[in-house]
N, C-alpha and C positions, 0 to 999 in steps of 0.2 A: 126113883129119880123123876124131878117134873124138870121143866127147866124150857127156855125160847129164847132162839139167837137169830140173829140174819141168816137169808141162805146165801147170800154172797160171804159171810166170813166163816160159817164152815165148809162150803164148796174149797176159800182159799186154804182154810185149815187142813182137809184132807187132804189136797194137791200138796201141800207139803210134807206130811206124814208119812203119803205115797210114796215118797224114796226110799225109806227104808222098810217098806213091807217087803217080805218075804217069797221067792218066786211060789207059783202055784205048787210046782211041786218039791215039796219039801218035805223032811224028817220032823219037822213038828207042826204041825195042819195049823195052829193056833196063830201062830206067825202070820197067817196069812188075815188077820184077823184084826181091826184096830180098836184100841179102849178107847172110852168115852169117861169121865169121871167128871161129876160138878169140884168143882175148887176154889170155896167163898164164893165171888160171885162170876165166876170164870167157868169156863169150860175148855177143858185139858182134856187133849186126844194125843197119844201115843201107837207108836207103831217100833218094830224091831228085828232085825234078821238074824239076829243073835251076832252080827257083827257089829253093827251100830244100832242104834236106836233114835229115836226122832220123836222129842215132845213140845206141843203149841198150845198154846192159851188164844183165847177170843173173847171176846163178849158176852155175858148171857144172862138172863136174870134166871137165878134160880130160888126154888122153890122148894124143893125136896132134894137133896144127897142123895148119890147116888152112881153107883159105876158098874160097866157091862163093856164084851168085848163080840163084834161080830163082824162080818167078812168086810173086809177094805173095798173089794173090788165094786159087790154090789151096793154097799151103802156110797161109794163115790158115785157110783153110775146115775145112783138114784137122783143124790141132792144137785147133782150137775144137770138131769133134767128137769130142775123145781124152777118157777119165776123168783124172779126176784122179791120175795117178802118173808116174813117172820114164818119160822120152823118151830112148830111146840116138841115138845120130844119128851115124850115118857117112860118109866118102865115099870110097872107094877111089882110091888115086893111081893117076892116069893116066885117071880116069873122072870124067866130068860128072855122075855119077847121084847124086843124095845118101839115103841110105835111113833111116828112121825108123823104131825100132818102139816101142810103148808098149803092155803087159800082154798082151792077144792082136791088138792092129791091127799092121798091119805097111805102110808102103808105100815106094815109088821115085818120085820125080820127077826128070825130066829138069832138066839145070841150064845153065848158058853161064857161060864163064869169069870169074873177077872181074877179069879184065886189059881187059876188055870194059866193065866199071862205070866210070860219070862219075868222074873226081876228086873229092872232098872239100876244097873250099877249107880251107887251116890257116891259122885266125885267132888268131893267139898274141902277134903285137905288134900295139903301136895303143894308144888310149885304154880305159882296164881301167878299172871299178867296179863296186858291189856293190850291192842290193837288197834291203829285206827284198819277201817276196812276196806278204802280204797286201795292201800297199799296191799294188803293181804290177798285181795282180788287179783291185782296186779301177780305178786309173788306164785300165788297157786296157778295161775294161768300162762307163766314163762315155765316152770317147772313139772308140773305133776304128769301132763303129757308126756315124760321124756319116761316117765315110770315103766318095770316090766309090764305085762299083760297074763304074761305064763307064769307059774304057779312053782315051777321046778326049782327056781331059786327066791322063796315067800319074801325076804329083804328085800331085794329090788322089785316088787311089788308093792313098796312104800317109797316116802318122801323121810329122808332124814331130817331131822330137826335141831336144833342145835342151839340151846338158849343159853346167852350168855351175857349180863347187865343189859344193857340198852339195847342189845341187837340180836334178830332172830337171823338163823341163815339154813336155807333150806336147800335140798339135794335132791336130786332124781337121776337113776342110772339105770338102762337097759343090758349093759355089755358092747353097746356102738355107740351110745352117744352118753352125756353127762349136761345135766343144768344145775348152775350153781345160782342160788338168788342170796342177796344180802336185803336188809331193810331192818328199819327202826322200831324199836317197841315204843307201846310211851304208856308202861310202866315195870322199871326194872325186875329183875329176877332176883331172888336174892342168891341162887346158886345155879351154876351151871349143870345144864340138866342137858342130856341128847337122848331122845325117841324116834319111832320109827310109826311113820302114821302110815296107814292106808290111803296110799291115791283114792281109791275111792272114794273115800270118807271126804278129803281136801275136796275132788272133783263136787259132789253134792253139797257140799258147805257152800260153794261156790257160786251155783246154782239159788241156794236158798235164804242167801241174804237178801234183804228187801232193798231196795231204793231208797233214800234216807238214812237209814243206819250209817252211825259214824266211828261205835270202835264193838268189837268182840272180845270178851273174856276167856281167857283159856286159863285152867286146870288142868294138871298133871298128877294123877293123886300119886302118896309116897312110894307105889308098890312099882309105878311105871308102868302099869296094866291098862289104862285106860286115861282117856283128856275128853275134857269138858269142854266144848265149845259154846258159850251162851251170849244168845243174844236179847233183843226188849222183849220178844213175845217166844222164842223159839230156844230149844235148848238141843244138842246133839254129843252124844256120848257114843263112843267109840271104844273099840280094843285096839291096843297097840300091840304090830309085829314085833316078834321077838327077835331077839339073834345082833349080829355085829354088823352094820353096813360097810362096804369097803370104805377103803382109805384113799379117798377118791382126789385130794389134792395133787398127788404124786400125779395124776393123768392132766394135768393141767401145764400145756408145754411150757418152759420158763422164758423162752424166746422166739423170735421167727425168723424169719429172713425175706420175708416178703409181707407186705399187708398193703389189700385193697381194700380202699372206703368206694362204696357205690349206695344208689338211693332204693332204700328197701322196697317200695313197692315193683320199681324197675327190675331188681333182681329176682322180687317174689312172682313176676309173671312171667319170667326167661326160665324160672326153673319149673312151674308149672307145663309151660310151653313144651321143655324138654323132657319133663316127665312122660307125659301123654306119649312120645317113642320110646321112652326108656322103660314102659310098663311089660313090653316083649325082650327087653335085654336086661337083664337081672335088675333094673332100679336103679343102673348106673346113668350119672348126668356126671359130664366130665368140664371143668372150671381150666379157662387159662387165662392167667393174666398178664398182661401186656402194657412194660412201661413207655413214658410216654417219651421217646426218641425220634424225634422229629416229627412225630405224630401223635393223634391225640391218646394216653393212656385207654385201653378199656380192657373188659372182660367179658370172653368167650363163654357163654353157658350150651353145650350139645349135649345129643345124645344119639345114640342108632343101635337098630335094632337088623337083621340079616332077613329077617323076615319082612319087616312092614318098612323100613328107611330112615330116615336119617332128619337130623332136626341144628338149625345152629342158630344162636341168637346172641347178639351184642348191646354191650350198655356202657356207659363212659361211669370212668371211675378213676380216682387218683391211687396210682400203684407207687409204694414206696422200696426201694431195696429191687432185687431181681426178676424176671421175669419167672413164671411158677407154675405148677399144673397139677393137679390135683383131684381125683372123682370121688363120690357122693353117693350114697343111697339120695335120691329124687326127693323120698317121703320125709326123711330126716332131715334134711334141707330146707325143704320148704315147712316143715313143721315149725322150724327154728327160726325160721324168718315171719310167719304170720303171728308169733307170738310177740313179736315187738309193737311197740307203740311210737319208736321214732323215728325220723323220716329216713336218717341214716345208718348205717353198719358196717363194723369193721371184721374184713375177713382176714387170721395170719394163719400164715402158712409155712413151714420149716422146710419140708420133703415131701413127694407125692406118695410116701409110706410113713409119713408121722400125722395126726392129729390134726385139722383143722380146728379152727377157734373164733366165733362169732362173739364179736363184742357189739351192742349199740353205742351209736356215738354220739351222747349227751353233753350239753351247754355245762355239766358242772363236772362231769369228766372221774365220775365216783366209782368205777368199777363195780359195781352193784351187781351184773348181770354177768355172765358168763356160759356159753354153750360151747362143747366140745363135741366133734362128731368124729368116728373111726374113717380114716378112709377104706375105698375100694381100688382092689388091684386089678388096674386094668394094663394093656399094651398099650405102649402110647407110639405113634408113627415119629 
């Protein structure tokens, strides 16, 4: 391999790759390790944790073919402390060494063979369509937070998926709360197809779109084992959870009897507010709302604790139907409100032991979004 790129586009290149390397300690050492391959006149670096994989194309004029795989950590460290100018990069056939120099740095790192690197699942048939990516940004960032964390039950540690002609609709459920997104493809499926991706996966896709970028391609190949996420320079391939996600419509109240609209940042700092007390009393932050009978509507967000005290905050808001009351895990609450982008929200409410239901309250009124949180049972005076 002879080959010379910028070091500004492979410092960006391995910054990208870097998510799916492999933690240090792992059952297969190699993982920790990223390929380098020339590709025509490109330079392709891949990286993989055995759960996703991550490959980028750059720049480069080459010279000699050529592919070797060595430690991510140190060859990042390195090229991130290079200036800014052309990186020759060699490796002599019949040597694992790959050498680097840039204006007066020079170094050798040890490498291991890329016949020794994981395969690269090739997702090229299956269910193909297209995204633009500000919506998809949008979608993964109301959603994939709401995913489990714990590992006991592996499906809720995914985002459901759900393709069907023109519209993708995605899901995430821990067991207290539910986020439901809807949003447009723009370019249809030819069959309905439902997977189960890895939050994580969504969460770093997320992360590793560029600025610019206007649609992403997904592949689902036919087995349902894996989805392509490809974009102009970057391509990300995944395994998909297996198993059945719940049937999470049913959790979605069919009515209320109460709904308050108030202004999202106003609400997202009264629950913050009451978090901070409710951090010593289980996470509870208790909501009352209050119609507006000869005085102005609003809503109560507290909280207390028997150790540290007590917290109460008010915010005007239009309450429709009864007067309501209602507690909250804090974190859940406020998770679901920083994930909006518009200035308003509608909260219904049925019982202080049924469902709350966060909708935003958009100018076209599309139902698109939807958050469900479990309540908390508390004593109410």
């Amino acid at each position: 391999m002879k080959l010379s790129c910028l070091q500004e586009d492979l410092n960006r290149g391995l910054a990208v790759v870097g998510r799916a390397v492999a933690p240090a300690r792992t059952t297969l050492p190699i993982t920790n390790n990223v390929l380098l391959a020339s590709d025509q006149s490109r330079l392709k670096l891949v990286a993989t944790n055995l759960e996703m994989a991550i490959s980028y194309w750059t720049g480069a004029k080459v010279e000699e073919e050529g592919v070797i795989t060595v430690p991510a950590r140190l060859l990042t460290e390195f090229v991130n402390s290079l200036p800014n100018d052309r990186i020759d990069i060699s490796l002599p056939s019949q040597v694992k060494i790959l050498g680097l120099k840039c204006a007066r740095f020079e170094a050798r790192i040890s490498g291991i063979d890329a016949k020794e690197f994981p395969p690269i699942p090739e997702v090229s048939e299956g269910i193909t369509t297209r995204i633009e990516v500000e919506a998809f940004r949008q979608a993964i960032s109301r959603v994939a937070f709401a995913a489990a964390t714990e590992e006991s039950r592996p499906v809720l540690t995914g985002v459901d998926a759900q393709f069907d002609k023109n519209e993708l609709t995605l899901a995430a459920a821990d067991g207290f709360r539910l986020a439901v997104y809807k949003l447009p493809l723009a370019m249809a499926v030819t069959e309905k197809t439902e997977v189960i991706i890895p939050a994580r996966t969504l969460a770093e896709l997320n992360r590793l779109i560029p600025d610019g970028e206007e649609t992403v391609d997904i592949t689902v190949n036919a087995s349902k084992g894996q989805i392509l996420f490809r974009l102009k320079d970057i391509e990300l391939v995944s395994q998909l959870i297996q198993g059945s996600f719940p049937q999470y419509s049913q959790l979605i109240p069919a009515s209320h009897a109460t709904k308050v609209v108030a202004d999202v940042a106003e609400f997202l700092r009264a629950t913050k507010t009451a978090s901070i007390f409710a951090r010593d009393g289980n996470g509870i932050v208790r909501l009352v709302a209050t119609p507006g009978e000869g005085q102005a509507a609003k809503l109560t967000i507290s909280a207390r604790s028997e150790e540290i005290g007590d917290d109460v905050g008010e915010i005007d808001a239009v309450v429709e139907g009864t007067g309501a009351k209602i507690a909250f895990n804090g974190k859940y609450l406020g998770d679901a409100l920083s994930a909006l982008s518009e200035s308003q929200v509608a909260l219904e409410i049925t019982s202080p032991s049924s469902p709350g239901v966060l909708r935003p309250v958009s100018a076209s009124q599309d139902n698109s979004y939807v958050h469900v949180i479990m309540p908390m049972f508390v004593q109410w005076e």
